[in-house]
N, C-alpha and C positions, 0 to 999 in steps of 0.2 A: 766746516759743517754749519748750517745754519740751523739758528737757537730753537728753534721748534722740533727738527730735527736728532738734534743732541737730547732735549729734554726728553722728548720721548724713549732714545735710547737710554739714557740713564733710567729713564722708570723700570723700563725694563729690566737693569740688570738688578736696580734693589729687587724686582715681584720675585725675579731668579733666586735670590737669597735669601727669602721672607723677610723685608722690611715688612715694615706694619703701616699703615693706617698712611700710606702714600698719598701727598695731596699734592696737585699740580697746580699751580697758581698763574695765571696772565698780568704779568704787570707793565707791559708795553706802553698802555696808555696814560700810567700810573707816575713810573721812576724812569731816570734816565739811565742808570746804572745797571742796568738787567732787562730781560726779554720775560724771563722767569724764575719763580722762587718753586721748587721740589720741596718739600717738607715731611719727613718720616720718624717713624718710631722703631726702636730695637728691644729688644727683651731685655737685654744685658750691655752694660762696655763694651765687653770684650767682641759683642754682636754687632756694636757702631763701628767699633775699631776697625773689625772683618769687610763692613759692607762700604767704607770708606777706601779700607786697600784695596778691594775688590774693585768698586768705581775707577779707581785709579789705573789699578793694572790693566784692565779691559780698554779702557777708553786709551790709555799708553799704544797699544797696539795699533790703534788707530789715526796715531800721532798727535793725537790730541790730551795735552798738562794741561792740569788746573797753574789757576794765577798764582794761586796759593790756600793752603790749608789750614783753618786755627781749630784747637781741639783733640784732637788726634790723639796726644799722652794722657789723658782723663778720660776721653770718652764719653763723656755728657753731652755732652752739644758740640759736634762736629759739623765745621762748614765750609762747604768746598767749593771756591768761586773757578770758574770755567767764564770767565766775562760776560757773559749773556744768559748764563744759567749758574745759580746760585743752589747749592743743594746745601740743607739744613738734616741732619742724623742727627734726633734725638733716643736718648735713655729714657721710655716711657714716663719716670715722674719727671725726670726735667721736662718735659713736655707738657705734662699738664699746670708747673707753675710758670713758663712761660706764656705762655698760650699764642702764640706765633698767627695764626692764623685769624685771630679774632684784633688785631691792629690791623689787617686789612678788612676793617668789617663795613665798608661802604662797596665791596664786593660781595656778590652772593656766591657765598663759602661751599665749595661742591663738599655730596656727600660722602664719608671717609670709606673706603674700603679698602678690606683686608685680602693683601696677596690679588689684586684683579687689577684690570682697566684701569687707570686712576685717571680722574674727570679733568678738564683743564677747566678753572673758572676765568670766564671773562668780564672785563667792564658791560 
């Protein structure tokens, strides 16, 4: 499946679960290690843990494993590499002390929204 593709579908299945504040990232131009960085917020652990099995199992059916998952027993910051699409599940205040999105700040950061569309920012 190709990385725009994928990303897109992952978005999807977090809006299906209400992740929060979904931000689709273009890093193409950027790293050589990713197409894109997904970026979201959960209410709770136990809501990252869900949207993280959830990821997994659905994209399973379509024969597509991540490379690997770190995070998952905590729930704070959950990250699921797929080689070309990188998804970041945060626990809303781990979120706000990382601040994930503002170390790519020589990209114009789309605007966060809840449960909808989520924007892909490009170089």
């Amino acid at each position: 499946m190709i990385s725009e593709v994928l990303a897109k579908e992952i978005v999807n299945l977090l809006e299906n679960k209400k992740a929060e504040e979904i931000v689709l990232i273009d890093v193409r131009k950027k790293v050589d290690y990713a197409d894109f960085f997904i970026i979201c917020s959960a209410r709770s652990t136990k809501h990252t843990q869900g949207l993280c099995e959830f990821i997994s199992f659905e994209l399973e059916k379509l024969g597509i494993k991540p490379l690997s998952i770190e995070g998952l027993e905590l729930g704070q910051w959950i990250i699921m590499d797929y080689e070309t699409v990188i998804v970041h599940i945060f626990y809303e205040p781990i979120r706000k002390v990382y601040a994930l999105e503002e170390l790519w700040g020589d990209f114009p950061l789309p605007r966060k929204q809840k449960n909808s569309q989520a924007p892909v920012s490009q170089e």
